[in-house]
PyMOL Python script that loads the backbone (N, CA, C, O; Angstrom):
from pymol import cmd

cmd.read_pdbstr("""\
ATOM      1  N   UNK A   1      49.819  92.553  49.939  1.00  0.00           N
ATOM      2  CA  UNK A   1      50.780  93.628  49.990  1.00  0.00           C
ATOM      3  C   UNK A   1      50.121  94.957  49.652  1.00  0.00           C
ATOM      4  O   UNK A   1      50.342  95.988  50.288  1.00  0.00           O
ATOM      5  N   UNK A   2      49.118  94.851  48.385  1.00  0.00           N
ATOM      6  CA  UNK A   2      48.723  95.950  48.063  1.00  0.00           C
ATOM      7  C   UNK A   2      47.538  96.942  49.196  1.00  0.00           C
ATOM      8  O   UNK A   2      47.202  98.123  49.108  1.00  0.00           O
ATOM      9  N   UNK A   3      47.192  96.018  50.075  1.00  0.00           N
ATOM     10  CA  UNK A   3      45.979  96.203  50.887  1.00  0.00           C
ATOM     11  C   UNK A   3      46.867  97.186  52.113  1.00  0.00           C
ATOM     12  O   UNK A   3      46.588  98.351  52.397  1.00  0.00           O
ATOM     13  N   UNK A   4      47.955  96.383  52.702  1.00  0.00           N
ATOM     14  CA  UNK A   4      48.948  96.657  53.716  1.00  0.00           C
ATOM     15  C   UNK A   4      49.451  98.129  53.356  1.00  0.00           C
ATOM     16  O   UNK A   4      49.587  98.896  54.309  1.00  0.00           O
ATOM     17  N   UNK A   5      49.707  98.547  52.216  1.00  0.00           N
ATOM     18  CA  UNK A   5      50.474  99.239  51.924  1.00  0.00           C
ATOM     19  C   UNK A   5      49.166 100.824  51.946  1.00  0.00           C
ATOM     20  O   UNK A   5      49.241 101.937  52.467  1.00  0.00           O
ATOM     21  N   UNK A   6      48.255 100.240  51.227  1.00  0.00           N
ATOM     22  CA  UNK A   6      47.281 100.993  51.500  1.00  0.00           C
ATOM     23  C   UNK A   6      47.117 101.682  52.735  1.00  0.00           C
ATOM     24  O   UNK A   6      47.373 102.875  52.901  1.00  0.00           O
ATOM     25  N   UNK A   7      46.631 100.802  53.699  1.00  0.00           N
ATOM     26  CA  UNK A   7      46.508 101.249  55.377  1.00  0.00           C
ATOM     27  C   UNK A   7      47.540 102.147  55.782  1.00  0.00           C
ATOM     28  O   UNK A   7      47.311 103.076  56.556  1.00  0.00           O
ATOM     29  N   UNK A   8      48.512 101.948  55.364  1.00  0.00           N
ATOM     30  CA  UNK A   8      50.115 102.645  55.950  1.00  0.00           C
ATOM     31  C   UNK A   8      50.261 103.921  55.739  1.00  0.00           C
ATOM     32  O   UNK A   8      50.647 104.782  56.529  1.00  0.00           O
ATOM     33  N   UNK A   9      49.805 104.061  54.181  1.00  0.00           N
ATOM     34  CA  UNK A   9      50.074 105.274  53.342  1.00  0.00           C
ATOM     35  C   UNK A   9      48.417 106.272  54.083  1.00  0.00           C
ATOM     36  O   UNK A   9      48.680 107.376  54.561  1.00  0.00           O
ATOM     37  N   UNK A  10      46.995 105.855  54.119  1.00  0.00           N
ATOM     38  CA  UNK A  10      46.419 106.394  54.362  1.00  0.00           C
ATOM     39  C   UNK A  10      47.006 106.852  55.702  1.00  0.00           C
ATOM     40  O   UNK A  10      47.345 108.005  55.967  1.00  0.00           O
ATOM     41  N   UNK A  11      47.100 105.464  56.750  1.00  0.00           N
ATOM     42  CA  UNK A  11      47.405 106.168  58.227  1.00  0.00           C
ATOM     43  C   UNK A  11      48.273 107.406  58.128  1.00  0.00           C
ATOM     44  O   UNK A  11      47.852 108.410  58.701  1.00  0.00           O
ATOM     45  N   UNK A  12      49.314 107.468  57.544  1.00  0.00           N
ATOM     46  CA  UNK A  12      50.494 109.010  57.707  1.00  0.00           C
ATOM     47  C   UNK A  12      50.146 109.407  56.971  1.00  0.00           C
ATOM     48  O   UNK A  12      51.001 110.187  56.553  1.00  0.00           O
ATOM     49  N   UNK A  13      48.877 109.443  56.079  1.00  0.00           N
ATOM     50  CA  UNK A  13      48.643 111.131  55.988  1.00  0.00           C
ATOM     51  C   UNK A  13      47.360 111.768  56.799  1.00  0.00           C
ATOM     52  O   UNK A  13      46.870 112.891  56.682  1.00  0.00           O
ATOM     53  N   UNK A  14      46.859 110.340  57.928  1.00  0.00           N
ATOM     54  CA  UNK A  14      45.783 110.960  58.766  1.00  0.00           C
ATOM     55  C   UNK A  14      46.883 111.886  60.044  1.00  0.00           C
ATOM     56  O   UNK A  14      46.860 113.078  60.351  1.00  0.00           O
ATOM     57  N   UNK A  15      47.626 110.937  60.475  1.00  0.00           N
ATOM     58  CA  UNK A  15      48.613 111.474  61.428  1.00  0.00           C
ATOM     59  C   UNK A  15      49.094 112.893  60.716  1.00  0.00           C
ATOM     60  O   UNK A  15      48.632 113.915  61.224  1.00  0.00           O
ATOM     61  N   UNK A  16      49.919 113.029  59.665  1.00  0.00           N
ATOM     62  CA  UNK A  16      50.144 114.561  58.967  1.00  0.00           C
ATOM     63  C   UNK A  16      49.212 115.339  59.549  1.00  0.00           C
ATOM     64  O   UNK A  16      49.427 116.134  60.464  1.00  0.00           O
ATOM     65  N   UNK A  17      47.546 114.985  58.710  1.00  0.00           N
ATOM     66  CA  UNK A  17      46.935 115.653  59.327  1.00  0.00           C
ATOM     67  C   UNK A  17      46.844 116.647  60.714  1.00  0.00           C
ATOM     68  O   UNK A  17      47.017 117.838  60.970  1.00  0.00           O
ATOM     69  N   UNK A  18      46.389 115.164  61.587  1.00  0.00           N
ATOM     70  CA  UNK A  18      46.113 115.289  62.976  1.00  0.00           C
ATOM     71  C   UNK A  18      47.314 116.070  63.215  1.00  0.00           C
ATOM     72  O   UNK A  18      47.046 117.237  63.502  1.00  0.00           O
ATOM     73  N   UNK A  19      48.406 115.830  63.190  1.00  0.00           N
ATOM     74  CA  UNK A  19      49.367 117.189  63.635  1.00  0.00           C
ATOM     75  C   UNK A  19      49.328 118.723  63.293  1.00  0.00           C
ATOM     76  O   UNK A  19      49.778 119.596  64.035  1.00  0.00           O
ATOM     77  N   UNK A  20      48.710 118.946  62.026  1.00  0.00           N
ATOM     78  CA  UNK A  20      48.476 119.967  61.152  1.00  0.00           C
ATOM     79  C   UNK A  20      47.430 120.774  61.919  1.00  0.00           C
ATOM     80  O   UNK A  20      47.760 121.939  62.141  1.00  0.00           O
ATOM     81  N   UNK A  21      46.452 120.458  62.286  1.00  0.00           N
ATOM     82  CA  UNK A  21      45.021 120.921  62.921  1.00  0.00           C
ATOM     83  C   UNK A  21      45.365 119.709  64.038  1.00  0.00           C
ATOM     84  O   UNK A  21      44.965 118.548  63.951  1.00  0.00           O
ATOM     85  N   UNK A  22      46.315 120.340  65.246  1.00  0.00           N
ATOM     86  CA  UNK A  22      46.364 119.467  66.520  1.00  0.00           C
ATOM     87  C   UNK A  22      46.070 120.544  67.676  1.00  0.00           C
ATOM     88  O   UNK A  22      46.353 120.181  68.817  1.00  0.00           O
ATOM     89  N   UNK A  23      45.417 122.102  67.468  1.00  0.00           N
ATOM     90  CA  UNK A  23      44.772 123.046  68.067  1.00  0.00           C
ATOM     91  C   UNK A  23      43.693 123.515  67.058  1.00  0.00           C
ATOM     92  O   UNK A  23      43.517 124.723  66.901  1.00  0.00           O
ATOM     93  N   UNK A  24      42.958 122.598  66.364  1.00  0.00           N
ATOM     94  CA  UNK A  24      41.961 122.629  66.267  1.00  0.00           C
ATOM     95  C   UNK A  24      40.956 121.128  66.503  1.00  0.00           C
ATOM     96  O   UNK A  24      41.461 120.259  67.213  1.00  0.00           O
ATOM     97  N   UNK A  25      39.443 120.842  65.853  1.00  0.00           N
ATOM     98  CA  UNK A  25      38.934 120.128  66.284  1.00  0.00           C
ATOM     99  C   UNK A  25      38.521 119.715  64.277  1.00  0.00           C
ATOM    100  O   UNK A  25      37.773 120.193  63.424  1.00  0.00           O
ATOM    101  N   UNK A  26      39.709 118.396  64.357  1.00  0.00           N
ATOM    102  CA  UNK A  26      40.037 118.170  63.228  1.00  0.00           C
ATOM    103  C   UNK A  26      38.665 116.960  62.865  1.00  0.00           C
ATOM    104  O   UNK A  26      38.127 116.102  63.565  1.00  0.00           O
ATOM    105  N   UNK A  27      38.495 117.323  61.696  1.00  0.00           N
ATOM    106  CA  UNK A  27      37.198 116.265  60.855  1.00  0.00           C
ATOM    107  C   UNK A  27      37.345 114.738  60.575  1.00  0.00           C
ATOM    108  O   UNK A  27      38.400 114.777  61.209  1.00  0.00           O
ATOM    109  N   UNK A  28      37.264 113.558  60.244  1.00  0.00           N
ATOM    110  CA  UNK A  28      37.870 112.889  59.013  1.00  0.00           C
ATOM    111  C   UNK A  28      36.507 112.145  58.435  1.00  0.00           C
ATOM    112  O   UNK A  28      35.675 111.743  59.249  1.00  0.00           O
ATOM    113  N   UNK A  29      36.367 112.030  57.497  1.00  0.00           N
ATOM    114  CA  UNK A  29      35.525 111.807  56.796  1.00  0.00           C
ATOM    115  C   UNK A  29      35.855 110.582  55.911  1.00  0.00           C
ATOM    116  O   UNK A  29      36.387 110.647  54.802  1.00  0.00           O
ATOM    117  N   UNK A  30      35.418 109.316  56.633  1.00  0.00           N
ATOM    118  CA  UNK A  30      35.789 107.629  55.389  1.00  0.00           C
ATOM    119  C   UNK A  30      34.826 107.614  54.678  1.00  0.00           C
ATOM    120  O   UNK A  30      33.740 107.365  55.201  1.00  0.00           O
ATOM    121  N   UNK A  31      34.905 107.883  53.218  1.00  0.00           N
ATOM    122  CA  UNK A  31      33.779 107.394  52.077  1.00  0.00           C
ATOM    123  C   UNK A  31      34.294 106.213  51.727  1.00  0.00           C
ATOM    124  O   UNK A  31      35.364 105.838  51.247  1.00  0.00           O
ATOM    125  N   UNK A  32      33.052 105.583  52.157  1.00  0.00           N
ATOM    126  CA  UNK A  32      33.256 103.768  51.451  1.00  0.00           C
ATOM    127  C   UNK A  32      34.283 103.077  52.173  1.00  0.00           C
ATOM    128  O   UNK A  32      35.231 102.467  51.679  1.00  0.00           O
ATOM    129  N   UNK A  33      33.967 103.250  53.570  1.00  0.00           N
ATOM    130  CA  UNK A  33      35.073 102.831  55.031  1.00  0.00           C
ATOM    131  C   UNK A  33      35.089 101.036  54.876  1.00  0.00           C
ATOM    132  O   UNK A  33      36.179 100.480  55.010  1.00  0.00           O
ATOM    133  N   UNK A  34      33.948 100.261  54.616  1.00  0.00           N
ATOM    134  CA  UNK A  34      33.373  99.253  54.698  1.00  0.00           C
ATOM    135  C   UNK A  34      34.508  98.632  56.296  1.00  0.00           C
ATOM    136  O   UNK A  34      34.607  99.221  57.373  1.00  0.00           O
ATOM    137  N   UNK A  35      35.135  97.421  55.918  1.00  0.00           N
ATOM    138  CA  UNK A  35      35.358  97.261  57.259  1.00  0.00           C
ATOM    139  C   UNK A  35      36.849  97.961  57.866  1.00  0.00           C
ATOM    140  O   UNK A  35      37.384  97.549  58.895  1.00  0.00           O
ATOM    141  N   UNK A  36      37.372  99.038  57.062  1.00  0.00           N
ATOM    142  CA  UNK A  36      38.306  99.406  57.611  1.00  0.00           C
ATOM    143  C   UNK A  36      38.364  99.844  59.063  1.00  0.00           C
ATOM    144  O   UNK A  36      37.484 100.639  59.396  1.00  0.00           O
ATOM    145  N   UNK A  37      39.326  99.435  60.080  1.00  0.00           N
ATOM    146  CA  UNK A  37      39.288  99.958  61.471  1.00  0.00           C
ATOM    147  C   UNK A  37      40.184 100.722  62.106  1.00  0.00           C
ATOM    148  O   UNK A  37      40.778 100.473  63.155  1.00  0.00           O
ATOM    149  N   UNK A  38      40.266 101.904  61.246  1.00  0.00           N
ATOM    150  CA  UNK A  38      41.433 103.085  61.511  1.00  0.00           C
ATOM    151  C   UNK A  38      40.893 103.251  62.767  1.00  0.00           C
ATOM    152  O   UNK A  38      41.376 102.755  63.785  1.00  0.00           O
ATOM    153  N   UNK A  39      39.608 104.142  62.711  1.00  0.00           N
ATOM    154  CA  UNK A  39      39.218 104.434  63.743  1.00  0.00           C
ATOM    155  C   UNK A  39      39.158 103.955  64.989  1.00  0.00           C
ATOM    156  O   UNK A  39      39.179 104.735  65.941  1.00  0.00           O
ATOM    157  N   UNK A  40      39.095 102.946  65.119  1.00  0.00           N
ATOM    158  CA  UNK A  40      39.612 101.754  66.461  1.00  0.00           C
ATOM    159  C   UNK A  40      41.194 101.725  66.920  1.00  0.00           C
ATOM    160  O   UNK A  40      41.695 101.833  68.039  1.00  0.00           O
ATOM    161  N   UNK A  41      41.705 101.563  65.798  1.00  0.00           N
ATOM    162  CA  UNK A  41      43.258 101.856  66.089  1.00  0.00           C
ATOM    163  C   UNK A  41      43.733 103.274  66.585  1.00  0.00           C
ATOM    164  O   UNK A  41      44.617 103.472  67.418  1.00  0.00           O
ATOM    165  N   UNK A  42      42.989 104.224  65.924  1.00  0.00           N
ATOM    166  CA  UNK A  42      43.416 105.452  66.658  1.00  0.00           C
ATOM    167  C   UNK A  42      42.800 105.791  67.983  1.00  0.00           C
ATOM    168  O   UNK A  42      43.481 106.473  68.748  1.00  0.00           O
ATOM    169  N   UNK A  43      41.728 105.446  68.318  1.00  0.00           N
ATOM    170  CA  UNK A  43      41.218 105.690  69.244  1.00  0.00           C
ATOM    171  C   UNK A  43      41.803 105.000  70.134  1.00  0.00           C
ATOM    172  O   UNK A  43      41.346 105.468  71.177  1.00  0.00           O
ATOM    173  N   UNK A  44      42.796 103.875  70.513  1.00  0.00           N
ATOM    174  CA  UNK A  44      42.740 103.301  71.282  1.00  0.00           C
ATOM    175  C   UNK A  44      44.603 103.346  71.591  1.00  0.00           C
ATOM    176  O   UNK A  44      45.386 102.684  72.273  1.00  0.00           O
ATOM    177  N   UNK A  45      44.707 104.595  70.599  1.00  0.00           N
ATOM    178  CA  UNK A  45      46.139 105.239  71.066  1.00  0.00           C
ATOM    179  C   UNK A  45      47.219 104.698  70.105  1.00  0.00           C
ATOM    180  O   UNK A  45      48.278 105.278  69.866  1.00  0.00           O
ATOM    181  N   UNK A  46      46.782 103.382  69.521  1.00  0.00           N
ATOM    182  CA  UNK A  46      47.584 102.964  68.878  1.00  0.00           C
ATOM    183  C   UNK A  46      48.689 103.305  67.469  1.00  0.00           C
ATOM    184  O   UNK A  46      49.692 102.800  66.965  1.00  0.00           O
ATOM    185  N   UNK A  47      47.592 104.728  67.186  1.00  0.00           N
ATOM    186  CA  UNK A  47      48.007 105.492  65.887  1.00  0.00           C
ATOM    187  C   UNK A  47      48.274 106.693  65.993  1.00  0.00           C
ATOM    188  O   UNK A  47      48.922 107.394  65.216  1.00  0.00           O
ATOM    189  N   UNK A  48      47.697 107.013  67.130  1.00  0.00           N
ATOM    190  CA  UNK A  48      48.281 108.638  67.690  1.00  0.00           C
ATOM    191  C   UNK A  48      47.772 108.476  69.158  1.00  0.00           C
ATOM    192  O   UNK A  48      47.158 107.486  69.554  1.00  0.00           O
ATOM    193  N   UNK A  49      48.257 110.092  70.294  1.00  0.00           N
ATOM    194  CA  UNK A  49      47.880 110.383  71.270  1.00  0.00           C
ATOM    195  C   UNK A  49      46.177 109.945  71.673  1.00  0.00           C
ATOM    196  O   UNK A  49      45.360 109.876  70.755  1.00  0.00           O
ATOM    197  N   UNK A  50      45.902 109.763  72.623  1.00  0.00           N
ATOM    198  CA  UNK A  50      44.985 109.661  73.152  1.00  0.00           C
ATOM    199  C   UNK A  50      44.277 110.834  73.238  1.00  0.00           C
ATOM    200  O   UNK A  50      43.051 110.892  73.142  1.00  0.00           O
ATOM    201  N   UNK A  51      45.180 111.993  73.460  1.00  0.00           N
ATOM    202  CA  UNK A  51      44.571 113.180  74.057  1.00  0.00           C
ATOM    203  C   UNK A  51      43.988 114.036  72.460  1.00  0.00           C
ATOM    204  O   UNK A  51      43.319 115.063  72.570  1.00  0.00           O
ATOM    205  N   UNK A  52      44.340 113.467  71.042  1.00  0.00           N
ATOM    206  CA  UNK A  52      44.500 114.034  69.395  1.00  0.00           C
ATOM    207  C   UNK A  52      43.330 113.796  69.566  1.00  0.00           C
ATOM    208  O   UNK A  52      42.470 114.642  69.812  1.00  0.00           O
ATOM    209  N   UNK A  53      43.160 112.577  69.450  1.00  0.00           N
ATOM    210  CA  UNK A  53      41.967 111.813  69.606  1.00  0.00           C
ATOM    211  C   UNK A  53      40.957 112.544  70.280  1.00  0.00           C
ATOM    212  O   UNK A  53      40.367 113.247  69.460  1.00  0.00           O
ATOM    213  N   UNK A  54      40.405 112.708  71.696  1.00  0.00           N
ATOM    214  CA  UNK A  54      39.369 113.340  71.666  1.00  0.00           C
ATOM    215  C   UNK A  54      38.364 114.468  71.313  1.00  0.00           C
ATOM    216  O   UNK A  54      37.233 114.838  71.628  1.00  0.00           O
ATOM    217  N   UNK A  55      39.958 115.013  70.024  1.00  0.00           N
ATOM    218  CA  UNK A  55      38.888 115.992  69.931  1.00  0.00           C
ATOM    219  C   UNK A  55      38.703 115.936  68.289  1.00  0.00           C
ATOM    220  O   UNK A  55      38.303 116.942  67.704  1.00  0.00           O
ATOM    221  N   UNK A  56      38.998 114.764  67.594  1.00  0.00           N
ATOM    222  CA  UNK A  56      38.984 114.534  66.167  1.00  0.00           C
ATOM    223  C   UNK A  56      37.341 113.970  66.017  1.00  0.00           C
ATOM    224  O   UNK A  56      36.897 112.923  66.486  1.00  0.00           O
ATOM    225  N   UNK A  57      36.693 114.872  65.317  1.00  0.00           N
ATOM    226  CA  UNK A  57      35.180 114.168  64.748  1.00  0.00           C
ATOM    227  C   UNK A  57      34.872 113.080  63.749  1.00  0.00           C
ATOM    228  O   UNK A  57      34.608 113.344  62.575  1.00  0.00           O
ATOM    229  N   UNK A  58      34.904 112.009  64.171  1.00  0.00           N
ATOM    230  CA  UNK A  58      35.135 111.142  62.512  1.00  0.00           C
ATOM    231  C   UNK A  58      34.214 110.663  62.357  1.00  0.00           C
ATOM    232  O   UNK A  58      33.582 110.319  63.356  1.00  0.00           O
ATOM    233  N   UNK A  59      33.745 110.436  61.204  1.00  0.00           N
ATOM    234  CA  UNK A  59      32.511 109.719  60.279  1.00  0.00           C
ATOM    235  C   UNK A  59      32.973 108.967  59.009  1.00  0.00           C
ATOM    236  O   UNK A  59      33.908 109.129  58.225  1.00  0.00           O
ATOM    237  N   UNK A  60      31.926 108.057  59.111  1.00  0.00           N
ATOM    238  CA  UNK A  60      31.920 106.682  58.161  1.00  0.00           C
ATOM    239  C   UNK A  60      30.985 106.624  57.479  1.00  0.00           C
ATOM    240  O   UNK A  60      29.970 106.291  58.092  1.00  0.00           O
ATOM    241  N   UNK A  61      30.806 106.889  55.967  1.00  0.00           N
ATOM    242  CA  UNK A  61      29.681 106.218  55.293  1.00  0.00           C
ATOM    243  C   UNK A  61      29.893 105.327  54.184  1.00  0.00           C
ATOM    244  O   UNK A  61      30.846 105.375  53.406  1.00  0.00           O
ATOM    245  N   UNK A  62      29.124 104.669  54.171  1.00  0.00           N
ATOM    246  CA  UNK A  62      29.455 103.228  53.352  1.00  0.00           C
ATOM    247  C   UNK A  62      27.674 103.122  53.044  1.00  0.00           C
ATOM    248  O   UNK A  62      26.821 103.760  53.662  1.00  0.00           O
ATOM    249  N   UNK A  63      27.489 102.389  52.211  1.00  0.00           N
ATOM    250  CA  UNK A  63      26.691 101.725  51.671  1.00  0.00           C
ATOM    251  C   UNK A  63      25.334 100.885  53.116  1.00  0.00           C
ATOM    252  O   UNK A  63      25.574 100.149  54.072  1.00  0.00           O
ATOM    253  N   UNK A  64      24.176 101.395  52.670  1.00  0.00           N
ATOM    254  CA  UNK A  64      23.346 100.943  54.254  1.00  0.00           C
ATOM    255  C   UNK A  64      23.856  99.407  54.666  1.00  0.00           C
ATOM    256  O   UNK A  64      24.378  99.071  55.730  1.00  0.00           O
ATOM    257  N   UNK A  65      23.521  98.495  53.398  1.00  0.00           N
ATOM    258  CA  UNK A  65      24.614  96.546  53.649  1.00  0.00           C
ATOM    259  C   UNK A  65      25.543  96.675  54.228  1.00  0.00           C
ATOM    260  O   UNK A  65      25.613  95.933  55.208  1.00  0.00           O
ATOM    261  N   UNK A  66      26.750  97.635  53.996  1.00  0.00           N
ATOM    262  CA  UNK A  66      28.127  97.244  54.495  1.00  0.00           C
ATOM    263  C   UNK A  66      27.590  98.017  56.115  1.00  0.00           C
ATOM    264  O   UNK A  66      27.505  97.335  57.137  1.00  0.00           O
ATOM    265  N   UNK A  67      27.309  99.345  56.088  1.00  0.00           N
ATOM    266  CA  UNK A  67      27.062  99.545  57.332  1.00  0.00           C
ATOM    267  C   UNK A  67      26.635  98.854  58.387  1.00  0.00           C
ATOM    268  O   UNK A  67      27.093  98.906  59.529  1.00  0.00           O
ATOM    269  N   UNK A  68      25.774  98.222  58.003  1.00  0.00           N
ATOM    270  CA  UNK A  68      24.851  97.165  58.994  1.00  0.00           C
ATOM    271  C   UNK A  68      25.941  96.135  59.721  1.00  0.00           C
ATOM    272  O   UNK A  68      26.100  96.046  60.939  1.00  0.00           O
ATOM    273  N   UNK A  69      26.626  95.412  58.748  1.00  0.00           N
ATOM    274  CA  UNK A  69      27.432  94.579  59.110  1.00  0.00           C
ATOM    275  C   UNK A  69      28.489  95.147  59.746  1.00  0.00           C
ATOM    276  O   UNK A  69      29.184  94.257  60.236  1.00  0.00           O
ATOM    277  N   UNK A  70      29.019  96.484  60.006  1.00  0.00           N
ATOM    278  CA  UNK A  70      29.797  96.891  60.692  1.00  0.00           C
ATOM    279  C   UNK A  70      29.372  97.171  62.150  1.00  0.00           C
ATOM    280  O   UNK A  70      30.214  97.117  63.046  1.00  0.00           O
ATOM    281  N   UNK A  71      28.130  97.457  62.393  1.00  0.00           N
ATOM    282  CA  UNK A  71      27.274  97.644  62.912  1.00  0.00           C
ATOM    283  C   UNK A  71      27.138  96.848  64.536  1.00  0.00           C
ATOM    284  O   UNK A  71      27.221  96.910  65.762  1.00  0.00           O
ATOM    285  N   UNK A  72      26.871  96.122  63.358  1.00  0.00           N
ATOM    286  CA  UNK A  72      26.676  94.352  63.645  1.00  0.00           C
ATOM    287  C   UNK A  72      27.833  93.761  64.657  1.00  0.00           C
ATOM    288  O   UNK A  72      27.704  93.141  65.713  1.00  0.00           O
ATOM    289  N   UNK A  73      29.152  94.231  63.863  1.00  0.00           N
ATOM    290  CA  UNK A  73      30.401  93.305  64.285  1.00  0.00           C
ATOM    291  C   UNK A  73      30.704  93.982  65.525  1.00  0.00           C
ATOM    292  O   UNK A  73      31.209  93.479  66.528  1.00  0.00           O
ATOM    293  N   UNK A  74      30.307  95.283  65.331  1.00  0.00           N
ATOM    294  CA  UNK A  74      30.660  95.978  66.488  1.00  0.00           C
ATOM    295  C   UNK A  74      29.930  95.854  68.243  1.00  0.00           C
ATOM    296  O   UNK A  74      30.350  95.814  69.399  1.00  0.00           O
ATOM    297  N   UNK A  75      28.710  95.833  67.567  1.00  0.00           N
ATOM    298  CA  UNK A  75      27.573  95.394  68.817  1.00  0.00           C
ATOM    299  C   UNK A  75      28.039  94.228  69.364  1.00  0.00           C
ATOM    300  O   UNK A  75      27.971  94.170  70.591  1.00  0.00           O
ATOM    301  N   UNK A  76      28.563  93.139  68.696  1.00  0.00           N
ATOM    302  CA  UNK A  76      28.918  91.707  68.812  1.00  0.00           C
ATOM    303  C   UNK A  76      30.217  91.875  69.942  1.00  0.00           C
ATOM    304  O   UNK A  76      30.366  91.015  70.810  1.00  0.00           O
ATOM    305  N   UNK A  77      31.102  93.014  69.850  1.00  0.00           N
ATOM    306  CA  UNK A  77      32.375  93.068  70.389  1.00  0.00           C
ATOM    307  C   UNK A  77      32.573  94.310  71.454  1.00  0.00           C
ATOM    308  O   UNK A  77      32.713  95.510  71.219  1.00  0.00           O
ATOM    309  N   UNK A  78      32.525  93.457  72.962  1.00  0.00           N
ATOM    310  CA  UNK A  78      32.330  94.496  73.557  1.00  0.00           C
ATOM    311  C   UNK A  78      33.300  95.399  73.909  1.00  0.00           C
ATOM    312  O   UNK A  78      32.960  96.510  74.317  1.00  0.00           O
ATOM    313  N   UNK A  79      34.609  95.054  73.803  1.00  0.00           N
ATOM    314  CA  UNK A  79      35.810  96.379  73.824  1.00  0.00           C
ATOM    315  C   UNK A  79      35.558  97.187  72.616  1.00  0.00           C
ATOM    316  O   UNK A  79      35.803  98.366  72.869  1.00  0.00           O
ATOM    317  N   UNK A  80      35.101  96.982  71.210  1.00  0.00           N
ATOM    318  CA  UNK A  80      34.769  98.004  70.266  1.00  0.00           C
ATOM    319  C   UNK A  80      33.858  98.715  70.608  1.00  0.00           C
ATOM    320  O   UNK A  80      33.920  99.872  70.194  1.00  0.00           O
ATOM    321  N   UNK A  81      32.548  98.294  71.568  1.00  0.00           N
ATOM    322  CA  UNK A  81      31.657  99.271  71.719  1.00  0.00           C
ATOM    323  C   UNK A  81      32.126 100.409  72.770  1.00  0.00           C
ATOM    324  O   UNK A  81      31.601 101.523  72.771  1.00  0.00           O
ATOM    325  N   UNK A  82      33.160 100.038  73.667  1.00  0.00           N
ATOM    326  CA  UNK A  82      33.875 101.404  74.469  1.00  0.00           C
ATOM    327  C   UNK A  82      34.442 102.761  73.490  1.00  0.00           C
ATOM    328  O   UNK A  82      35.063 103.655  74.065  1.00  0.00           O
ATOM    329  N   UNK A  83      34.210 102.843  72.123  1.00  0.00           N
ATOM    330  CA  UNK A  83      34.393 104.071  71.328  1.00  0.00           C
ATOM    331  C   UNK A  83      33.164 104.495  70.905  1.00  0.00           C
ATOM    332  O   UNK A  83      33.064 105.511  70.218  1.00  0.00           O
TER     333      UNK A  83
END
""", "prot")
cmd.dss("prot")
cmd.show_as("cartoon", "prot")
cmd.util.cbc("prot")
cmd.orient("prot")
């Protein structure tokens, strides 16, 4: 529950965001993302417009271990590598 609730609360205040700076070329910045997959979900329309999306810059840093394995999972999966 506590994990779920997490995701929910971050997602609407990325969406807030993204509406806030939706004529500009909005940032987001995950410290310590490890396997969270906002970014997949939004990109793929599921969390906002398609069109928000291309012009939002996002970055992930995590730890070089966790990175790798994200890395990893991603190379492994070829509809994730279309972002």
């Amino acid at each position: 529950k506590g994990y779920s609730q997490r995701v929910l609360t971050i997602e609407a205040i990325i969406h807030r965001f993204l509406r806030q700076h939706a004529n500009e070329t909005p940032q987001i910045i995950s410290l310590g993302a490890g396997s969270d997959s906002a970014f997949f979900r939004f990109s793929e329309g599921q969390s906002c417009t398609l069109s928000a999306m291309k012009k939002v810059r996002w970055l992930e840093l995590d730890l070089p271990g966790v990175a790798r394995r994200k890395i990893a999972a991603i190379r492994g999966n070829i509809p994730l590598q279309a972002h």
